[in-house]
FIKOL-195820 format. One record per atom (N, C-alpha, C): x, y, z; residue in three letters. Coordinates in steps of 0.001 Angstrom, whole numbers, plus 500000, padded with zeros to 6 digits. Layout:
BEGIN
XYZALA;...
REM end
This chain:
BEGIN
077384611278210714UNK;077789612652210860UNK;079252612783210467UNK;079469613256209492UNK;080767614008209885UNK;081413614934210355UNK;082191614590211091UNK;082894615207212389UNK;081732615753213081UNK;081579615879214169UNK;080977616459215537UNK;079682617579214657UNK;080035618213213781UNK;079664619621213800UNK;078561619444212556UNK;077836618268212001UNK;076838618158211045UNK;075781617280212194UNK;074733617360212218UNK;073334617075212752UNK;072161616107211287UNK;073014614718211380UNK;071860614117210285UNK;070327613831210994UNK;069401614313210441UNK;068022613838210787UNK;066949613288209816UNK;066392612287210550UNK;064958611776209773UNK;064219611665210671UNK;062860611836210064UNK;061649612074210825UNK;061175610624211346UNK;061434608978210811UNK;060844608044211078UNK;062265607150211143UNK;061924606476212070UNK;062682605597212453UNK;063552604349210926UNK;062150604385210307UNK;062477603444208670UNK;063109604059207862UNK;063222604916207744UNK;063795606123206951UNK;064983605915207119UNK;065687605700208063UNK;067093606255209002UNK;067542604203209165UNK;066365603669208458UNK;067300602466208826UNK;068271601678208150UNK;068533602386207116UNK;069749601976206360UNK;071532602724206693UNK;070924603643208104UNK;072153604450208654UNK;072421604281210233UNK;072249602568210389UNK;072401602217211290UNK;074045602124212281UNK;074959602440211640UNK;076034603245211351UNK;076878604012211121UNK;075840604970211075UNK;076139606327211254UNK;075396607037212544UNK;075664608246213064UNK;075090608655214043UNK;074086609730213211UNK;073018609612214184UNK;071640610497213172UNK;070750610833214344UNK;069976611361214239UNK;068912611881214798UNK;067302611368214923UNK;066818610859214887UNK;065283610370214459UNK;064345611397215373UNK;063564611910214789UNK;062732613504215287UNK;061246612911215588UNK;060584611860214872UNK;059231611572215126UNK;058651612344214308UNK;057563612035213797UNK;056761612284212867UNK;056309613913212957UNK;056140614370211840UNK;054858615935212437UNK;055919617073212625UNK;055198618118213052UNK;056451619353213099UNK;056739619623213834UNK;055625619413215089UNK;055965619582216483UNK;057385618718217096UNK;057265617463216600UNK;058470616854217367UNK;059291616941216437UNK;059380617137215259UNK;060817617558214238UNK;061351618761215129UNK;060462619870214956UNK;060754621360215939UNK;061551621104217211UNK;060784620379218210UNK;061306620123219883UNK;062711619247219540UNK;062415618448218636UNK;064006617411218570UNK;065199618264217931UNK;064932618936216901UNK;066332619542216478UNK;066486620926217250UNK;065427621757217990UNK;066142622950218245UNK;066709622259219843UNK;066067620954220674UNK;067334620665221651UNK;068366620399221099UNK;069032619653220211UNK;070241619444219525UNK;070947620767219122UNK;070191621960218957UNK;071039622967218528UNK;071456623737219623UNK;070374623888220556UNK;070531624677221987UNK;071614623959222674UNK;071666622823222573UNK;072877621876223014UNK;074184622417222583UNK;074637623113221518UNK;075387623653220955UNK;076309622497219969UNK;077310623169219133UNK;078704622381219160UNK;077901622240217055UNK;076808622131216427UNK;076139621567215479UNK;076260622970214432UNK;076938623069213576UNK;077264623850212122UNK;076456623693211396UNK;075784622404210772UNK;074924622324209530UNK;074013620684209919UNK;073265621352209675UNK;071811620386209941UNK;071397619541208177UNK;071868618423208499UNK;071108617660206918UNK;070027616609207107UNK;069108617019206562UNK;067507616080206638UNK;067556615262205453UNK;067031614021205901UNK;066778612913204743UNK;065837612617205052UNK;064994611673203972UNK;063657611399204074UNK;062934611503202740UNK;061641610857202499UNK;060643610606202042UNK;060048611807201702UNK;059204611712200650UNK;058412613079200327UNK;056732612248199238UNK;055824613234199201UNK;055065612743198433UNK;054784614047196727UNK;054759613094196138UNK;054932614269194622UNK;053395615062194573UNK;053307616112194614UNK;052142616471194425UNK;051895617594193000UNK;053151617492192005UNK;053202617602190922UNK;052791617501189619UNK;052163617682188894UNK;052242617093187501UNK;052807617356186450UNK;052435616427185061UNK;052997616906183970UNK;054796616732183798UNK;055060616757182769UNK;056086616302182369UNK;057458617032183115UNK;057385617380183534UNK;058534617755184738UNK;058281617454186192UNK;057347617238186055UNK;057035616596188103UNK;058183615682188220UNK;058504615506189825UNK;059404614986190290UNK;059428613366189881UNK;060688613146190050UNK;060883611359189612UNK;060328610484190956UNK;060138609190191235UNK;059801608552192187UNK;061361607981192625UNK;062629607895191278UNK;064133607102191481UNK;064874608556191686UNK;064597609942191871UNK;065690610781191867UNK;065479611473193180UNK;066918612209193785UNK;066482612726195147UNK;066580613271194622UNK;065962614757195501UNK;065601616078194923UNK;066100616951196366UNK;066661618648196355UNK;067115618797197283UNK;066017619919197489UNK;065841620606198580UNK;064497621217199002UNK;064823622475199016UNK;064706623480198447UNK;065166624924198125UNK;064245625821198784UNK;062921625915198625UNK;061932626661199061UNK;060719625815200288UNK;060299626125200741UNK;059051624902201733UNK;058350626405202326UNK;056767625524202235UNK;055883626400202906UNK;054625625421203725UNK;054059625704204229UNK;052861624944205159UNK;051984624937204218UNK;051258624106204278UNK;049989623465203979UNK;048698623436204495UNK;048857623335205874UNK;047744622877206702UNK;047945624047207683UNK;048152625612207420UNK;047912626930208015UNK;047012627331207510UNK;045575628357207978UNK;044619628883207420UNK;044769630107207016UNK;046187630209207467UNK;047053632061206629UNK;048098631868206355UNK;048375632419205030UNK;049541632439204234UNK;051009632428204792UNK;051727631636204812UNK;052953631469205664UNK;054303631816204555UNK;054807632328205230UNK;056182632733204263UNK;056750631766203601UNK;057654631544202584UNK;058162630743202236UNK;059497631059202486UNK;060225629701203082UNK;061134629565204077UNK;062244629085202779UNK;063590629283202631UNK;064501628961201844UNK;065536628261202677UNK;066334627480203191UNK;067100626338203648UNK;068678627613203136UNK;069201627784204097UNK;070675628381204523UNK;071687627489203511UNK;071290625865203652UNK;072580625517203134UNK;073087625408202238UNK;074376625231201559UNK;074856625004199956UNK;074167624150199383UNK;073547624442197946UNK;073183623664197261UNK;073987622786196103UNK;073456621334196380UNK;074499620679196089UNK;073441619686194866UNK;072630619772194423UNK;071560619003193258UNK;070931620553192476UNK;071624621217191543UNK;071576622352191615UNK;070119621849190602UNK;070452620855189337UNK;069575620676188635UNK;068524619729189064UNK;068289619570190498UNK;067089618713190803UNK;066546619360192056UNK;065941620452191903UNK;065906621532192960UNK;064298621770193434UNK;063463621237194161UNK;061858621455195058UNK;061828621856195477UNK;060517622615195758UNK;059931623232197196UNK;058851622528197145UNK;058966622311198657UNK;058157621378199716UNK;056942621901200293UNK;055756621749200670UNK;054832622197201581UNK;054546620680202209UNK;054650621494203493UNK;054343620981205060UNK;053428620776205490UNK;053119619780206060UNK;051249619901207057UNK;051432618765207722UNK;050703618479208820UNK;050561617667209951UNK;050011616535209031UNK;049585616105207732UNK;048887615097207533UNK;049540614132206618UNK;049328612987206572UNK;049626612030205327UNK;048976612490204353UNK;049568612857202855UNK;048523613499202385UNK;048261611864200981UNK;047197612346200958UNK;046375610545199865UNK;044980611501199806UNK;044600612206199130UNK;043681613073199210UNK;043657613527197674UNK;043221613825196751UNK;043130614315195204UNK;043088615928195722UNK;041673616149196040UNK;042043617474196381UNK;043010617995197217UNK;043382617781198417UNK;044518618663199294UNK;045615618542198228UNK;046085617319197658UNK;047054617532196118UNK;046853618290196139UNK;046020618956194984UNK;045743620062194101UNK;046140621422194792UNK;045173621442196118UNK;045381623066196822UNK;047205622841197185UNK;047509621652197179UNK;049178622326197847UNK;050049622199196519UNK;049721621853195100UNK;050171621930194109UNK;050349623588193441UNK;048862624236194174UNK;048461625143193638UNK;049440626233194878UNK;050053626022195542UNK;051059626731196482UNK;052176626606196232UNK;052997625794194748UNK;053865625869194088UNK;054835625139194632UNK;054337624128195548UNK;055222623155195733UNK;055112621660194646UNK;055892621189195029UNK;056468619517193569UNK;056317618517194578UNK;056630618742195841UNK;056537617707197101UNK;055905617901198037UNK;055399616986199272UNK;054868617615200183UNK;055408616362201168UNK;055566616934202619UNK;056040615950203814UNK;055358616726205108UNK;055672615713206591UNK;055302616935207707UNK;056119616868208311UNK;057392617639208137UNK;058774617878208928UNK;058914619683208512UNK;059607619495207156UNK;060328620546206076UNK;060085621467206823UNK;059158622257206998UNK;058782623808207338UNK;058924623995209083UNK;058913623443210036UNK;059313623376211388UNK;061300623470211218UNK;061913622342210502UNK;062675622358210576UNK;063983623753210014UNK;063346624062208675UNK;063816625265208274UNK;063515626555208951UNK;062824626431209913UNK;062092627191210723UNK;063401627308212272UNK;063547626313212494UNK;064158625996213745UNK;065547626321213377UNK;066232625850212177UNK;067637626123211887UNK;067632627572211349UNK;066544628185210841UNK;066610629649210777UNK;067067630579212186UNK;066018630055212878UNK;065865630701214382UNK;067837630834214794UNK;068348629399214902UNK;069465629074215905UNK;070781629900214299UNK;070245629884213245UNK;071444630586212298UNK;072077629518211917UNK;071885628200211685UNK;072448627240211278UNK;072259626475210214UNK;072952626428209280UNK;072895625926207530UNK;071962624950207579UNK;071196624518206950UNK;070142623497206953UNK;070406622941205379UNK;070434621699204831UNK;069929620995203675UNK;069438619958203783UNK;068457619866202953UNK;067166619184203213UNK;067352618567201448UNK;067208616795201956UNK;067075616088200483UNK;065774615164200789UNK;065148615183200086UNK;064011613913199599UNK;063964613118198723UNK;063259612024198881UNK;063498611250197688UNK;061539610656197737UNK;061051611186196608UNK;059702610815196714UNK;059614609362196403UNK;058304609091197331UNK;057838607973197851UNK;056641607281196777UNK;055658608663197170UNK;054689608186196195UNK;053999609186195374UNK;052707609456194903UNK;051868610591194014UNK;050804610996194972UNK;051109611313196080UNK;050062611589197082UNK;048723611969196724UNK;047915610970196179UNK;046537610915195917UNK;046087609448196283UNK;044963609854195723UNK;044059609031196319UNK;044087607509196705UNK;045256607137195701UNK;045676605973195305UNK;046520605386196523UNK;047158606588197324UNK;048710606153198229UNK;047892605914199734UNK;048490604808200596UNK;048161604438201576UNK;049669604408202480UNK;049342604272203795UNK;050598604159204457UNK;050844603170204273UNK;050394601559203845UNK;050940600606204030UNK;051925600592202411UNK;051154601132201613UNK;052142601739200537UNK;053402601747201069UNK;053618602957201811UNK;054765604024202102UNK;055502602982202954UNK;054872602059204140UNK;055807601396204970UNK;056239600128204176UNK;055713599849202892UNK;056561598925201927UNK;057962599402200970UNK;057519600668200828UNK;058485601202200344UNK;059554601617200905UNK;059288602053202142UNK;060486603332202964UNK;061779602713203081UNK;061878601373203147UNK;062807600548203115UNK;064199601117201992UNK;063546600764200515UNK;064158600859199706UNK;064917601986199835UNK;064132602849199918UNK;064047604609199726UNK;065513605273200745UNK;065242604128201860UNK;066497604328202796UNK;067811603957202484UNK;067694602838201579UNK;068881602612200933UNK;069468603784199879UNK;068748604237199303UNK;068505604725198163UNK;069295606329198612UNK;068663606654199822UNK;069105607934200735UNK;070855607786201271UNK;071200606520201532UNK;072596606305202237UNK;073393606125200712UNK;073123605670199881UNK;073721605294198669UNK;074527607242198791UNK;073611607927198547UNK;073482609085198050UNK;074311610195199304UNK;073606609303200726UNK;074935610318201586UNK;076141610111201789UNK;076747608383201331UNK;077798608230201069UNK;078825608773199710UNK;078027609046199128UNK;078206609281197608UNK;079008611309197724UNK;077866611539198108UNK;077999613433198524UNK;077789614005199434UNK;078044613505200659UNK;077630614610202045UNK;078222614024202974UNK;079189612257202925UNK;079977611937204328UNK;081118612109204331UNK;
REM end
């Protein structure tokens, strides 16, 4: 964090383990406990700008879909796994990856599925995670800047497994601190 008044969070403990040195947040998986963990931290008071790191899965194609080596910063996010159309939520904070810019859709699930791809491709998101949309949600509520970076993991189809993701997350964490030392500490 720098100084008192930024709130770093990741949703998994692996994620966050290359910022063993910094002070951060770890929220737990899903939206429910992303939601309950950052709006106590905000109700707590004293927190200006909320920055999320973490993992994402590409649910993109074609020659502009997201890179698996580039972070990408999260501009727009919408749900996934709602059975009615949910607003699309835009993140308060300065954008700082102007030319590497996603929107995210949200859902309670690991997604490794061909079809759920497709239907959340077809909702105009490039990524998908289950944090993004609770959290932009929660820093909306309290009025507090939110930026949100990812760095995709895998091609969330059929192909991706968690043991995938828990081989990778490692790297990915490095890959995330490289990048918050670089522009955001």
């Amino acid at each position: 964090m720098s100084e008192t008044s930024t709130l770093l969070v990741f949703a998994h403990r692996d994620e966050a383990s290359a910022f063993a040195d910094v002070p951060h947040l770890v929220t737990g998986v899903g939206k429910v406990n992303a939601a309950v963990s950052v709006a106590a931290a905000l109700a707590a008071g004293g927190i200006d700008r909320v920055v999320v790191l973490g993992t994402a899965g590409v649910v993109g194609d074609g020659p502009d879909r997201p890179s698996l080596e580039e972070i990408y910063q999260i501009t727009g996010v919408v749900q996934h796994d709602f059975s009615l159309p949910s607003p699309e939520l835009r993140p308060a904070g300065e954008v700082l990856l102007a030319d590497r810019t996603a929107t995210i859709a949200t859902g309670d699930v690991f997604v490794q599925d061909d079809a759920q791809r497709a239907h959340i491709a077809e909702l105009g998101a490039e990524l998908c995670d289950m944090e993004s949309y609770a959290l932009a949600a929660v820093c909306a509520t309290f009025d507090v800047p939110l930026q949100l970076f990812k760095v995709p993991s895998d091609f969330a189809d059929s192909s991706t497994t968690a043991e995938e993701w828990d081989t990778i997350v490692f790297r990915k964490s490095e890959q995330l601190r490289a990048f918050w030392d670089a522009q955001l500490s």
